[in-house]
C-alpha positions in Angstrom: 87.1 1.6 -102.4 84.3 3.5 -104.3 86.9 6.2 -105.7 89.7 6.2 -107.9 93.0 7.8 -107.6 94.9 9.2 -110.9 98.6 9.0 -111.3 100.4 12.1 -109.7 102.1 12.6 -113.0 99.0 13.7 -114.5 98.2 16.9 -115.6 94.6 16.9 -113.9 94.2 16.3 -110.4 91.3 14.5 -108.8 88.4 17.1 -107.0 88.4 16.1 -103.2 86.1 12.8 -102.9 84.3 12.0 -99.7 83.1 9.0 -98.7 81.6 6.7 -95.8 83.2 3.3 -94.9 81.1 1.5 -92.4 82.9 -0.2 -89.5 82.2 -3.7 -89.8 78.9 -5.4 -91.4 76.4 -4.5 -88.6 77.7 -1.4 -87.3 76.1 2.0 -87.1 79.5 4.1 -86.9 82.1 4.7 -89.7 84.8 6.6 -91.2 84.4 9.9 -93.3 87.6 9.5 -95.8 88.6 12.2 -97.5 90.9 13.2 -100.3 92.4 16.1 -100.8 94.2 16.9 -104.3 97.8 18.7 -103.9 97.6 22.3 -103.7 99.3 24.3 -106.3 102.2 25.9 -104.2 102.9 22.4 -102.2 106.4 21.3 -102.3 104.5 17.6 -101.8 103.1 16.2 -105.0 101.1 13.5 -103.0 97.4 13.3 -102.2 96.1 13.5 -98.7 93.6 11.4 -97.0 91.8 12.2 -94.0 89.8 9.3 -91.7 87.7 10.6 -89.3 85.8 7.8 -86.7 82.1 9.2 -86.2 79.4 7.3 -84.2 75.8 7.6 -85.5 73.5 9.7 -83.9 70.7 12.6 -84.2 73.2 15.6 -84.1 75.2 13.8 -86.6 73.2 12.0 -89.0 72.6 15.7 -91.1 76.5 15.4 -91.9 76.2 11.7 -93.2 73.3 12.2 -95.2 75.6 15.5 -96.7 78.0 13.3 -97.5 75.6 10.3 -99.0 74.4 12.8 -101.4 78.0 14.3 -102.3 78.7 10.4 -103.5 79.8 10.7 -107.5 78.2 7.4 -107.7 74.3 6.1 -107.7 73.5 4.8 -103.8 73.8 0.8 -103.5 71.0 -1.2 -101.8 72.9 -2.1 -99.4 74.0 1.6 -99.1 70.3 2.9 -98.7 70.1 0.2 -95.8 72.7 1.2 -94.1 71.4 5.0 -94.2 67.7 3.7 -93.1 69.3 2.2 -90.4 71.2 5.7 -89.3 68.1 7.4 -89.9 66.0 4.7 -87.7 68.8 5.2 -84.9 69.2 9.1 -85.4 64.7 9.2 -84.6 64.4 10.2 -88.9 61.8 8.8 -89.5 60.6 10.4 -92.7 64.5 10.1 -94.2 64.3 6.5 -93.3 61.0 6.1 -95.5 63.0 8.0 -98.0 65.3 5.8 -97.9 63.6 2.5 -98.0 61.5 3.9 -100.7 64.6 3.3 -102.8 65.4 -0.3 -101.3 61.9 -1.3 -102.4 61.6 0.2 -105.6 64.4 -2.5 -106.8 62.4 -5.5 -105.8 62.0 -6.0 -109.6 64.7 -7.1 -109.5 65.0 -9.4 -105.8 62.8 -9.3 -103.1 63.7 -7.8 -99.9 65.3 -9.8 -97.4 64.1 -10.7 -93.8 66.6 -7.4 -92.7 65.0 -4.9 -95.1 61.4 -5.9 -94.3 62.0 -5.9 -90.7 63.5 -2.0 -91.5 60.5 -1.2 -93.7 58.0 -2.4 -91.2 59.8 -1.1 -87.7 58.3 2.6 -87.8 58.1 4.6 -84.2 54.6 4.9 -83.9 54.7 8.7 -82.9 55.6 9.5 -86.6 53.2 7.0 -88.0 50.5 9.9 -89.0 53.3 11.7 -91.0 54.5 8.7 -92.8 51.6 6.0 -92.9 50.2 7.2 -96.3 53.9 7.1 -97.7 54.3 3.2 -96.4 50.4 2.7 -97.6 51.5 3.9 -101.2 55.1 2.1 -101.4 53.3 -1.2 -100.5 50.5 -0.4 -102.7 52.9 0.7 -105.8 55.6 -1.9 -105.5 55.7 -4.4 -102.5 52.8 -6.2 -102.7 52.3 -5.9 -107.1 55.9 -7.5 -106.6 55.7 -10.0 -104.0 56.2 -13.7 -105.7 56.1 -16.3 -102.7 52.9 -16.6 -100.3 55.2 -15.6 -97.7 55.7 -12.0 -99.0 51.9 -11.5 -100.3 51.1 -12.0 -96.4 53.8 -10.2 -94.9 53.1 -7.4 -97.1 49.4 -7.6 -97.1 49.5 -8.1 -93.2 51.3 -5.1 -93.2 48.9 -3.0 -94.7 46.6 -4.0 -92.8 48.7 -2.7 -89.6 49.2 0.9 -90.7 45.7 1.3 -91.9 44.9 0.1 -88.1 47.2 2.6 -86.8 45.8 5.2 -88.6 42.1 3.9 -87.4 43.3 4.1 -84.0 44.3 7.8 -84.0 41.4 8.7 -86.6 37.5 9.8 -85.8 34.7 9.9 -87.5 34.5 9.1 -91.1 38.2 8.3 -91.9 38.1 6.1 -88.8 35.7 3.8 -90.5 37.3 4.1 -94.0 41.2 3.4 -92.1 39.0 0.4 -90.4 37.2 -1.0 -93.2 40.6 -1.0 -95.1 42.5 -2.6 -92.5 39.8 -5.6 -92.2 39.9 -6.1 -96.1 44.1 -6.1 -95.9 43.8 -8.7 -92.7 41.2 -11.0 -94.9 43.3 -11.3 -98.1 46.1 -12.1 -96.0 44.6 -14.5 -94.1 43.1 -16.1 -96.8 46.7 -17.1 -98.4 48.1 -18.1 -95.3 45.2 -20.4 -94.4 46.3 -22.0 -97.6 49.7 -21.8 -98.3 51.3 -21.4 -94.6 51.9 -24.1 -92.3 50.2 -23.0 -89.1 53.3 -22.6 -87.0 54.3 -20.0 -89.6 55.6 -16.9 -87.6 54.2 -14.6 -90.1 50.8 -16.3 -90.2 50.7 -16.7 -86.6 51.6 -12.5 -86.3 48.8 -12.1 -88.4 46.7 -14.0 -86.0 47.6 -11.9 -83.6 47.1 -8.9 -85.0 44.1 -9.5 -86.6 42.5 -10.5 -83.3 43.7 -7.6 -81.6 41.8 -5.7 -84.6 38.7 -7.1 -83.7 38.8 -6.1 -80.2 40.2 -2.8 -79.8 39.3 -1.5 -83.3 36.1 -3.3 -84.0 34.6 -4.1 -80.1 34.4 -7.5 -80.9 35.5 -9.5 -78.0 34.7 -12.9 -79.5 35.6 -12.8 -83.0 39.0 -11.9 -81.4 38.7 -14.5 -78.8 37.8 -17.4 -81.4 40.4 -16.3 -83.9 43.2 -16.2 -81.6 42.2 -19.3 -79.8 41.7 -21.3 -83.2 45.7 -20.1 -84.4 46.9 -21.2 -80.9 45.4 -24.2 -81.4 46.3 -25.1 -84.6 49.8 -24.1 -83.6 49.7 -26.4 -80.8 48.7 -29.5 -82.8 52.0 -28.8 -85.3 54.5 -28.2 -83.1 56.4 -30.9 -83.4 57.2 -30.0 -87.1 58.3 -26.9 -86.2 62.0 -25.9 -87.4 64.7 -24.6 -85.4 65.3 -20.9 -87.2 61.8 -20.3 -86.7 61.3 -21.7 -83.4 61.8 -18.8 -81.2 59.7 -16.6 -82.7 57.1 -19.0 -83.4 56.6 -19.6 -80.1 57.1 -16.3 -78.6 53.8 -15.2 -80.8 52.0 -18.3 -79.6 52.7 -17.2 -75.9 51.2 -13.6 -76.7 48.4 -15.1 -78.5 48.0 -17.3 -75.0 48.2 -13.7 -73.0 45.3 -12.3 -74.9 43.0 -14.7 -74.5 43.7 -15.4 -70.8 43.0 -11.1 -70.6 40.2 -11.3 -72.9 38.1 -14.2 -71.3 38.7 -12.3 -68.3 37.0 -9.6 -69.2 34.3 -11.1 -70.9 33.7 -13.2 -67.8 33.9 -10.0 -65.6 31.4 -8.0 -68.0 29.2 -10.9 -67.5 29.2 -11.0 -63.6 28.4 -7.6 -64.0 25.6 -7.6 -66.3 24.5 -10.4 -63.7 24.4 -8.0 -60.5 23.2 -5.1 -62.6 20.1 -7.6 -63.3 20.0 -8.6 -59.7 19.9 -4.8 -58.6 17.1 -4.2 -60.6 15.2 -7.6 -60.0 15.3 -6.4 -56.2 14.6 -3.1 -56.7 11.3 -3.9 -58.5 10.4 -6.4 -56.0 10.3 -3.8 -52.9 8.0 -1.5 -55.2 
């Protein structure tokens, strides 16, 4: 328990401590204990302690982030999870950023885990133009200086590459180009470590595949930069599968199918704007000749 009772002999009696205990490892409800020192003109010399069952949610999450900050003690890590998480679920976006700012300002110490970067990277993207420059920052201050294995450098570097996107995609004019011009310089340095340190089945190299193609064609309107990078990961995928593990199966070839999707839309299109192009030139052809 993070609080301490005194003997009820003593002269001093405790101030009333309140605290969260989660309900099991992965849930998002808990109780709200409370202690409550004898009063003065009670007959009772005992403490009382008061459990209260409260589910997460928006109308709530004010009173649990009350009580986080009423804690006598520093937050945990895994404390400042468990409150990003809350804050995800309650639609708090910017607490949840607050949040995992903490979380990833002790990376110093040990990276985050899959969890935590799944957290950190999970945004709603109708907040992201209040909160992108706040991720930007973090990953620029302490996530990526900190990141040790390839593994991390890409996820993190991949990452910055997808909010500056988001921002391009939302921005106009000048800062559209800068947020665009960012985003292909995070996508490059990632892909340049993944090419050479990630096997090509690699769910994180393959997501930044994906998203880098999908750069290139809605950001960039390059159709066939996105076509050949897609089609070369798929590819390259499909010539390793057989090495491919069992925890990373799944997603490995969940990203390989949307990889697959893109391209069968993309070719599409580029065929289609070709037929076009090909009447439009009839059209005209015909048109001349009758003059």
């Amino acid at each position: 328990m993070p609080w301490s009772l005194q003997n009820k002999d003593s002269t001093e009696s405790p101030p009333p401590t309140t605290c969260l205990v989660p309900i099991g490892p992965t849930s998002l409800s808990f109780l709200v204990a409370t202690i409550f020192k004898p009063q003065p003109d009670s007959h009772l010399p005992f403490y009382e302690l008061r459990l209260d069952l409260l589910p997460c949610g928006p109308e709530r999450f004010d009173n649990y982030l009350h009580i986080a900050k009423m804690s006598p003690t520093d937050s945990s890590r895994e404390d400042n999870v468990y409150m990003a998480k809350l804050a995800e679920q309650a639609e708090r976006y910017e607490e949840m950023v607050e949040f995992m700012e903490k979380v990833a300002k002790t990376v110093d110490v040990e990276e985050l885990t899959v969890e935590e970067r799944n957290l950190l990277s999970e945004q709603d993207r109708d907040e992201l133009s209040k909160i992108c420059d706040g991720i930007l920052n973090l990953l620029e201050s302490h996530l990526i200086p900190s990141a040790s294995s390839a593994e991390s450098k890409v996820f993190y570097l991949k990452m910055k590459g997808d909010y500056h996107r988001y921002l391009a995609e939302f921005k106009t004019g000048g800062e559209r180009k800068e947020a665009a011009e960012s985003t292909l310089l995070a996508y490059k340095s990632a892909q340049d470590i993944a090419l050479a340190e990630l096997a090509p089945t690699h769910p994180i190299r393959l997501g930044l595949a994906l998203n880098f193609s999908v750069f290139y064609y809605e950001i960039l309107n390059s159709p066939d930069r996105a076509c050949n990078l897609a089609k070369q990961a798929f590819d390259e995928a499909i010539s390793e599968l057989d090495t491919l593990g069992e925890e990373s199966y799944k997603d490995s070839t969940l990203i390989m199918q949307l990889l697959r999707d893109n391209l069968t839309l993309w070719t599409s299109d580029i065929t289609d704007d070709a037929g076009d192009e090909i009447k439009e030139a009839s059209k005209r052809e015909s048109a001349e000749a009758q003059q």
